[in-house]
C-alpha positions as CSV (number, residue, x, y, z in Angstrom):
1,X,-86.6,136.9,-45.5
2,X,-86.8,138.1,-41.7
3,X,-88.6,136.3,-38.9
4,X,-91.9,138.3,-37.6
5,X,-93.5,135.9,-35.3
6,X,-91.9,133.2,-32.6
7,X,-93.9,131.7,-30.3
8,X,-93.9,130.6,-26.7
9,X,-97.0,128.2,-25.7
10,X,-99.0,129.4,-22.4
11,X,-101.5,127.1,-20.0
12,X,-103.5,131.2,-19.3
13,X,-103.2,133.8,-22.2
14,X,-104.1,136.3,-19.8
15,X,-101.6,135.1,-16.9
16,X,-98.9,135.0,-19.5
17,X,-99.7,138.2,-20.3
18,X,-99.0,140.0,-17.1
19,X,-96.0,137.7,-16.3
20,X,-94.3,139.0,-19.9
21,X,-95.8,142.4,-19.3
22,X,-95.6,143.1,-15.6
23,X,-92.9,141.3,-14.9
24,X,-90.6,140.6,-17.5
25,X,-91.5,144.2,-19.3
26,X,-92.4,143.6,-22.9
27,X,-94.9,145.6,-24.4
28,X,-98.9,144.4,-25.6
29,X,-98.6,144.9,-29.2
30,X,-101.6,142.8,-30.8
31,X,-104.7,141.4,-29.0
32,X,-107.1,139.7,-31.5
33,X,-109.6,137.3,-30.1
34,X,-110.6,134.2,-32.0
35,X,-112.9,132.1,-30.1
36,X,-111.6,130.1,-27.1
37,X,-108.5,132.0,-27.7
38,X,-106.7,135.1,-28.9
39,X,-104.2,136.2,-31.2
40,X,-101.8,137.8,-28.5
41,X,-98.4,139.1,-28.9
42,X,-95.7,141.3,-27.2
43,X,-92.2,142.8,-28.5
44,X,-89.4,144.2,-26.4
45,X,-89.7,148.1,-25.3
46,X,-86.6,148.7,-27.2
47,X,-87.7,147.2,-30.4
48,X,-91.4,147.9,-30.8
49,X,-91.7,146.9,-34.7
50,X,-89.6,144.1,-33.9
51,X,-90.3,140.3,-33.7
52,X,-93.5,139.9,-32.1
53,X,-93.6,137.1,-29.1
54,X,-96.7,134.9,-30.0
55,X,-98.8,133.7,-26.5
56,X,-99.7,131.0,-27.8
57,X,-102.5,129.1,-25.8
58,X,-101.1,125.5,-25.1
59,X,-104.3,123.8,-26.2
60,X,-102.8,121.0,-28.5
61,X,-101.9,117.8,-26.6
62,X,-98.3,116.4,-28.1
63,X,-97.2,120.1,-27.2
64,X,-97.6,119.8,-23.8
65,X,-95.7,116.7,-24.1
66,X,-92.9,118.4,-25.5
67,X,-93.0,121.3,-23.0
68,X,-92.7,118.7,-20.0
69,X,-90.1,116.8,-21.6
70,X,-87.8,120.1,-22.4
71,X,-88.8,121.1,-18.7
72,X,-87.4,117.5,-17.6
73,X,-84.1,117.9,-19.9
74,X,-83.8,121.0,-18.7
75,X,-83.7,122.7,-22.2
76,X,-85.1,126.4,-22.4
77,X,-87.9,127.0,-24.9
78,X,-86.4,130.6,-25.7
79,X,-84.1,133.0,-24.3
80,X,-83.8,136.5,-24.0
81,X,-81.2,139.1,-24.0
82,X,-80.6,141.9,-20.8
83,X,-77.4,144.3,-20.7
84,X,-76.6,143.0,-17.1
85,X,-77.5,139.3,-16.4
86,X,-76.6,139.7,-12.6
87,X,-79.1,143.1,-12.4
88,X,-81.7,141.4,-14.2
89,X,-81.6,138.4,-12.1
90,X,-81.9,140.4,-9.3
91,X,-84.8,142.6,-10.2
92,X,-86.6,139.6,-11.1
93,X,-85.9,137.4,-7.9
94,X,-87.2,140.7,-5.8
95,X,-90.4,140.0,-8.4
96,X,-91.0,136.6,-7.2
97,X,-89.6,135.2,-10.3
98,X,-88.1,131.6,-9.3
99,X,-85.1,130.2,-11.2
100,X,-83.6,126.8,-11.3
101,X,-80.3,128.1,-11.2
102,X,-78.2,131.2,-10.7
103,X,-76.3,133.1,-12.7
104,X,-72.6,132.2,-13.4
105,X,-69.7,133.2,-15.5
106,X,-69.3,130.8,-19.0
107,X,-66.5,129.6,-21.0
108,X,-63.6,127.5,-19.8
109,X,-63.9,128.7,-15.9
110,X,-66.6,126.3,-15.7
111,X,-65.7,123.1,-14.6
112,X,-66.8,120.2,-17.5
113,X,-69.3,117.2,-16.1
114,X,-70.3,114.0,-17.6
115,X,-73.0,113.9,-20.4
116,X,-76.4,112.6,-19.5
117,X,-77.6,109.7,-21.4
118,X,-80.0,112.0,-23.3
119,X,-77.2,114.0,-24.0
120,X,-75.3,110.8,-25.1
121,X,-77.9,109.5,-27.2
122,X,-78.8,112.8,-29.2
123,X,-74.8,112.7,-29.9
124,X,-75.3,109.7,-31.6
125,X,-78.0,111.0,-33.6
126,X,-76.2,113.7,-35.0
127,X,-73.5,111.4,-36.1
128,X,-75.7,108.9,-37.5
129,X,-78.1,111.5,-39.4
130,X,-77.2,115.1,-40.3
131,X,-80.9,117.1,-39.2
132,X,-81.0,120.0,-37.3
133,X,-81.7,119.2,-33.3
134,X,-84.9,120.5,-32.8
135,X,-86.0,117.4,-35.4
136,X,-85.0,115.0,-33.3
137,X,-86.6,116.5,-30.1
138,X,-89.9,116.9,-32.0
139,X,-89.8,113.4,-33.4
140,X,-88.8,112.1,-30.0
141,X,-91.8,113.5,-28.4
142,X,-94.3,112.6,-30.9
143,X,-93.0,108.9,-30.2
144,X,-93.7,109.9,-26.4
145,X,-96.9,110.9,-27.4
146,X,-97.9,107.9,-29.0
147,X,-96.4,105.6,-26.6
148,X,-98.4,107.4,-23.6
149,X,-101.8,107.6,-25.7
150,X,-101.9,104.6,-27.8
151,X,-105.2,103.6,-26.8
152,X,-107.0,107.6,-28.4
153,X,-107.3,108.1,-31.8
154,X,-104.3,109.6,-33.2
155,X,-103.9,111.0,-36.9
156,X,-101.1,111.2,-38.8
157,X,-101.5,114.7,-40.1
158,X,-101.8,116.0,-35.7
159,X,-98.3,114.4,-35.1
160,X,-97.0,115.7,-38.6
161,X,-97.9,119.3,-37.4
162,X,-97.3,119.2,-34.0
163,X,-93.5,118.6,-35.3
164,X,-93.8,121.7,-37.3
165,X,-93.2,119.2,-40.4
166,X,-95.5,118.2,-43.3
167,X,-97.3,114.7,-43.0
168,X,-93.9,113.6,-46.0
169,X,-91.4,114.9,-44.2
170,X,-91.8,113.9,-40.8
171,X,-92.7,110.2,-41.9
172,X,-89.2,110.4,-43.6
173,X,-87.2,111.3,-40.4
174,X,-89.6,108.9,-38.2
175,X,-88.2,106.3,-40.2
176,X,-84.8,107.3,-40.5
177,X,-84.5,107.6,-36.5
178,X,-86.4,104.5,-35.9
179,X,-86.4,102.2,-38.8
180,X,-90.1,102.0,-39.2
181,X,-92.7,104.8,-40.0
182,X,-95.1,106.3,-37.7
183,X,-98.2,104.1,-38.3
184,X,-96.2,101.0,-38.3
185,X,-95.0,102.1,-35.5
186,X,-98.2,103.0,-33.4
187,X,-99.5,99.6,-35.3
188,X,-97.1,97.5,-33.4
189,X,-97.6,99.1,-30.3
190,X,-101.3,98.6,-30.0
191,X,-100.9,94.6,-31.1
192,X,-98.5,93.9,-28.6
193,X,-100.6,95.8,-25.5
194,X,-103.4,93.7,-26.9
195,X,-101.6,90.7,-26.5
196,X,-101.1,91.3,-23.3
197,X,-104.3,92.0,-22.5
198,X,-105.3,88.8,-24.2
199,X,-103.0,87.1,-21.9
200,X,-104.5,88.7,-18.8
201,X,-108.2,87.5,-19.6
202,X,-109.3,90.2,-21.4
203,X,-112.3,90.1,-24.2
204,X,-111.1,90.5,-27.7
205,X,-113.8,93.5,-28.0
206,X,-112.4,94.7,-24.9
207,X,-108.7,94.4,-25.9
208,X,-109.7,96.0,-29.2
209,X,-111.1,99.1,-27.9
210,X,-108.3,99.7,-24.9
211,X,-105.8,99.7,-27.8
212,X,-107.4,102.3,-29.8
213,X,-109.2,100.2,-32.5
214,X,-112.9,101.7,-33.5
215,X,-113.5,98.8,-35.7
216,X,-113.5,94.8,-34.4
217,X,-112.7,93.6,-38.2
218,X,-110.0,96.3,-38.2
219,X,-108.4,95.1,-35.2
220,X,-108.7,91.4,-36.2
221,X,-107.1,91.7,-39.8
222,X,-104.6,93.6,-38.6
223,X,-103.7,91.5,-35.5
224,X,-103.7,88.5,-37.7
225,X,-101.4,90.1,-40.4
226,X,-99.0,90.9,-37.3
227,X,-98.8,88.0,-35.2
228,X,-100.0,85.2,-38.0
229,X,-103.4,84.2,-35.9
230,X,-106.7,85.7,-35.1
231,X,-107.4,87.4,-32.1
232,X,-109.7,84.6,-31.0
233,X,-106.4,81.5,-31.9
234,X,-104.2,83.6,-30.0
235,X,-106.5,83.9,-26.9
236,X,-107.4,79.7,-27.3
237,X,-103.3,79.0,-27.8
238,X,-102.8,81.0,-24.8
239,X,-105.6,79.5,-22.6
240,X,-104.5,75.4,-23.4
241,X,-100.8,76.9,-22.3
């Protein structure tokens, strides 16, 4: 077994293109269009039937999420190899290529600081549950996702393959990192934003379709079965308080 493809997701195929061509100086080796899109790859001038690097247009929401949130952790997506890291910087900096830091020496010359809490937290993972690290970065941004977009229709099968998991597996780590399953999870969510909204005056139709419900009977069974009344007790109990 040998990896052909990897990926990298791009905002502009064609952009991405000259940046990885022009700039960086891989090689074009496939361009098949498919709609929208295009199948678009380059490989490295040294290695030509080598792994192919995938321009893969950026068109599915939770990845964006991700992308920000690495770009916020400052966690690379990839990384490359050059012969001489202090030439290449250069060329590239004369290119108009900006970095967010300069190159330095590694290994014990570099003075240790303090972990972040992110870096804190995904320590405790690790110790807690043995799965590889990019798991818990997926997951973790699929729960972003959800908790920014609660009120859109989200399927389980989206989030699942965002993660690069099947729909099994990634319900089976959701759960193991945060003690209920994804649904649950997104169920839970909604009900208490609508009881807020509730709260603040708002119409049970109206509360049912800012929280993502389709269906007013959905939304009532299933606020009932969570917080033991109907949509309409809930709102009467909260107006008499």
């Amino acid at each position: 077994m040998k990896i052909v493809v990897t990926s990298v997701p791009v905002e502009d195929q064609d952009k991405a293109l000259a940046f990885y061509t022009d700039v960086l100086g891989f090689i074009k080796k496939t361009e098949v269009p498919l709609g929208e899109y295009k199948w678009l790859t380059v490989v490295s001038p040294q290695e030509q039937s080598g792994v192919e690097l995938l321009l893969e247009p950026m068109a599915f929401e939770p990845a964006k999420v991700y992308q920000d949130s690495l770009k916020t952790a400052g966690i690379p997506w990839t990384s490359f190899a050059v012969d001489d890291v202090q030439q290449e910087y250069e060329r590239l900096v004369s290119l108009g290529v900006e970095f967010s830091i300069t190159p330095r020496e590694a290994g014990n010359v570099m003075p240790s600081s303090p972990k972040t809490l992110y870096e804190q937290e995904l320590d405790r993972l690790y110790g807690d549950i043995s799965l590889p690290a990019k798991q818990y970065m997926l997951i973790r941004q699929s729960k972003r996702f959800m908790e920014q977009y609660y009120s859109q229709r989200i399927e389980l099968n989206d989030l699942a393959k965002a993660a690069f998991m099947s729909r099994f597996h990634y319900v089976r780590v959701f759960k193991l990192l945060y003690g209920v399953t994804p649904r649950n999870y997104l169920r839970d969510m909604r009900i208490a934003k609508a009881k807020e909204l509730l709260k603040s005056g708002y119409s049970i139709t109206d509360a049912c379709l800012e929280v993502g419900y389709e269906s007013l009977a959905t939304f009532s069974t299933t606020f009932k079965k969570s917080t033991g009344y109907s949509p309409r007790e809930f709102q009467s109990l909260h107006k008499t308080l």
